[in-house]
N, C-alpha and C positions, 0 to 999 in steps of 0.2 A: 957066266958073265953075259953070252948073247944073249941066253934067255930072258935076264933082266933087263938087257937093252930093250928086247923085242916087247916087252911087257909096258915097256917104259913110253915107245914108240906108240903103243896101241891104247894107253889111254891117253894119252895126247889126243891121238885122232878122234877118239868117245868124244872128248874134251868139247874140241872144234866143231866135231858136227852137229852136239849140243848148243851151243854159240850160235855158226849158223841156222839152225831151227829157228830158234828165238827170235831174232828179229823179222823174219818171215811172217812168224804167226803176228808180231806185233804189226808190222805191216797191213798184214792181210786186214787185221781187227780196224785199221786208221784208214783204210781203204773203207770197207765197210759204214765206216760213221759219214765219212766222205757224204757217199752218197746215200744216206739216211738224211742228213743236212741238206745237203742240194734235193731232193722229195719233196720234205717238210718247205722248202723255200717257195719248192715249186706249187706246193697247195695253196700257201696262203698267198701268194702272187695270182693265183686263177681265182682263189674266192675272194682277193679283195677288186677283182676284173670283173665279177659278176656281182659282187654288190654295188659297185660305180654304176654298172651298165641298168642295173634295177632301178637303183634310184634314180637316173637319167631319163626311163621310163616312166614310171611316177611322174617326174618332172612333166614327160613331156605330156603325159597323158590330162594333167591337173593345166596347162595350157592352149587343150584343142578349145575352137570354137566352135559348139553345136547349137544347133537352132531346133527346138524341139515342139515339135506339137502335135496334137492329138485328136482325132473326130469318133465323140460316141452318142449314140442312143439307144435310151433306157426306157421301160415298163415300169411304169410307177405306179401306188395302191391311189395318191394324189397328188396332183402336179405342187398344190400351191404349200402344200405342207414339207414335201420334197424341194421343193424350190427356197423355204427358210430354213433348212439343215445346209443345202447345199451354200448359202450363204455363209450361215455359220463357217463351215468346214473353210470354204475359203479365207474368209476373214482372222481364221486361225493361225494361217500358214501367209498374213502379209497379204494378200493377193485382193482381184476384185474382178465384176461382173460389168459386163460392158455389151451393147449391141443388144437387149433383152427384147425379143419378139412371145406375143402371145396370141395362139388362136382357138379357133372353137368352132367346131365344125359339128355336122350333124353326128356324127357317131366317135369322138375323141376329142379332149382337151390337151393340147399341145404348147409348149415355151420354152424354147429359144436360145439359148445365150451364151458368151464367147468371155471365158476365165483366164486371165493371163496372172501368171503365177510365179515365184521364183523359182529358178531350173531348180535347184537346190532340195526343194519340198515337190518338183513335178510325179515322180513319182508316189509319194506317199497320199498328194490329195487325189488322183486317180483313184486309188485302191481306194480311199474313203468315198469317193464318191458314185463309185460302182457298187460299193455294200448298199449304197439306197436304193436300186435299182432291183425291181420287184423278177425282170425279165432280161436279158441284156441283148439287145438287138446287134450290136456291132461295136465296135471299139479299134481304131485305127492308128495309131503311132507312127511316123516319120518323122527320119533325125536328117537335118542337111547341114555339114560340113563345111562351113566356111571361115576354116581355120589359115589356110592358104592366101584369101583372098585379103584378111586380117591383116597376117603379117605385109602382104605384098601392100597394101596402102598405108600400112605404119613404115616400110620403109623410104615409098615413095615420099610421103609426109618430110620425112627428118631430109630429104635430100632438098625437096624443093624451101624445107624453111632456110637451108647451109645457103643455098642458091638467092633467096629472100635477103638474105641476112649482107651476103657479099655485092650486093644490089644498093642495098641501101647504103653499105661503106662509099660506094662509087659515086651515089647522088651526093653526098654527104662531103666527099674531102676531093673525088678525082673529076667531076663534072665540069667544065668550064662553061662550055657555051651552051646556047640555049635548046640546039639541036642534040646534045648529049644529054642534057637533063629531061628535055621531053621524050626520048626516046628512053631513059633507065627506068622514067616513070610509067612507060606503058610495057616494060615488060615485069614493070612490080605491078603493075592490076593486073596482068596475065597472071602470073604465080601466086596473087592472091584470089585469083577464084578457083584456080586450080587448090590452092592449098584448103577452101572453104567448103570447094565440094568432097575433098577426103577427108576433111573433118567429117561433113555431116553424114556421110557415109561410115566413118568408125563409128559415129554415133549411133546411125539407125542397126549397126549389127550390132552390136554392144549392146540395144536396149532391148533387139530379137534372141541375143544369145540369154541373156538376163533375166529377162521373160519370159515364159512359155506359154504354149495360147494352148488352153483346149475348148473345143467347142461342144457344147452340149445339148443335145435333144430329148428332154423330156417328154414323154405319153401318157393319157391316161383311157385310156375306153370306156365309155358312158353306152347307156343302151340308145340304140339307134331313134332317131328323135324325126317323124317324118316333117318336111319341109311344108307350110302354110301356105296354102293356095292362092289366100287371096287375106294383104293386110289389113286389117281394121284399128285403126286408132281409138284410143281410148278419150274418156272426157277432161281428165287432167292433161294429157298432152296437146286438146284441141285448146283447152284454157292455156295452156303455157305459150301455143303459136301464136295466138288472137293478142297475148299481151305483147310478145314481140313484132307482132306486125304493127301493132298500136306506137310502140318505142321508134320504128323502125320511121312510121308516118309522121311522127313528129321531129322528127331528127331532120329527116328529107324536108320537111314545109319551112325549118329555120335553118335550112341551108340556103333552100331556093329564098327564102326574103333577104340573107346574107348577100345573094349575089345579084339582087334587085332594088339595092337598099340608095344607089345616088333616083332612080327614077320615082322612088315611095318619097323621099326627100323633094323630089322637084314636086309630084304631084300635090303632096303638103304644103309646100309654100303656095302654089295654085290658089287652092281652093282657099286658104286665109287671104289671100290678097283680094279673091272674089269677093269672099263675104266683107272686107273691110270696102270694098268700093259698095257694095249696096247700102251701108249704113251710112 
């Protein structure tokens, strides 16, 4: 009979501490997912931190204001033949030639001239127009920054037009006398030349950032060519002076009777009057 108790007793306790086990391990396993979940939360919380923070770069980087330009000179086989590719090349990419100097000196032909271009294409016409370059002497690139100074007269701008704006309300409905009205009016020409010169000022960076300048020096070396001691004109240019000295003399003789023409008038009537008294 005890024995059976005692049997009885002992798988009860098997029982229980089977029971207790189980929900341990379930536990443990709901722990576990716990923080499998809170991991997984915690990644796509930092990669979607670093994709805001990227694009925000992006952003801000597609908003700087740079001002770009360039100083190079090139060895070319000839300037004037290099000179209409490089035309070309520009006119491909929007742009144009401006500022064109050309010289000629005893031992090189040289030309001159300042490309303003869209930033956008600045690099890709550089690289095309160094392919023309037989020699390349130098090639210079500075970038200036004037992304700071941008925003700071885009914000000054929106302040003083608010200030413009609450100026004119005053002339307009709170002005009475005449001392208030000439005094709103002269601090609206203050705020409007203030607000004209940071116009024209976003303008002229606007149209520096937009454009990019490069300047180009083409060469070409010719064999050394000695200097003329002593000029001699030829017989068609001694003809061509003689004609214009001739145009020149003529031009002068009916200026001068233009400006002697009441005393040729008097002397005219003179001398008819004379001869009508002799007859």
């Amino acid at each position: 009979m005890k024995s059976n108790v005692f049997m009885g007793l002992l798988i009860m306790i098997l029982i229980l501490a089977g029971c207790n086990q189980s929900p341990k391990t379930d536990m443990n396993s709901v722990v576990n997912l716990e923080h499998v979940d809170e991991t997984y939360e915690s990644n796509a919380i930092s990669e979607e931190t670093d994709v805001t923070a990227s694009n925000q770069e992006s952003s801000a980087l597609r908003n700087l204001k740079i001002i770009k330009n360039a100083q190079c000179r090139f060895k070319v086989k000839n300037v004037d033949s290099v000179t209409t590719l490089a035309r070309t090349i520009i006119g491909k990419h929007d742009g144009y030639m401006s500022n064109m100097q050309f010289k000629n000196t005893l031992h090189e032909l040289e030309n001159r001239f300042t490309v303003r271009i869209p930033q956008q294409h600045f690099e890709s016409v550089l690289r095309e127009l160094t392919d023309l370059a037989e020699f390349v002497d130098f090639t210079n690139i500075t970038t200036t920054d004037v992304s700071e100074e941008y925003i700071d007269l885009q914000t000054r701008l929106r302040t003083k037009l608010k200030v413009k704006a609450r100026y004119d309300d005053i002339l307009r409905s709170k002005a009475k006398t005449v001392e208030d009205i000439l005094m709103a009016e002269e601090k609206l020409r203050i705020l409007q030349e203030e607000i004209e010169a940071a116009q024209g000022r976003l303008k002229f960076l606007g149209n520096k950032v937009s454009l990019s300048t490069i300047q180009i020096d083409l060469y070409e070396t010719v064999a050394h060519r000695k200097e003329p001691e002593i000029y001699t004109r030829t017989f068609i240019s001694k003809v061509r002076e003689s004609f214009v000295f001739g145009l020149d003399m003529i031009e002068g003789l009916f200026l001068a009777l233009l400006h002697i023409w009441p005393l040729l008038l008097i002397t005219t009537g003179v001398v008819f009057y004379i001869r009508y008294r002799k007859k």
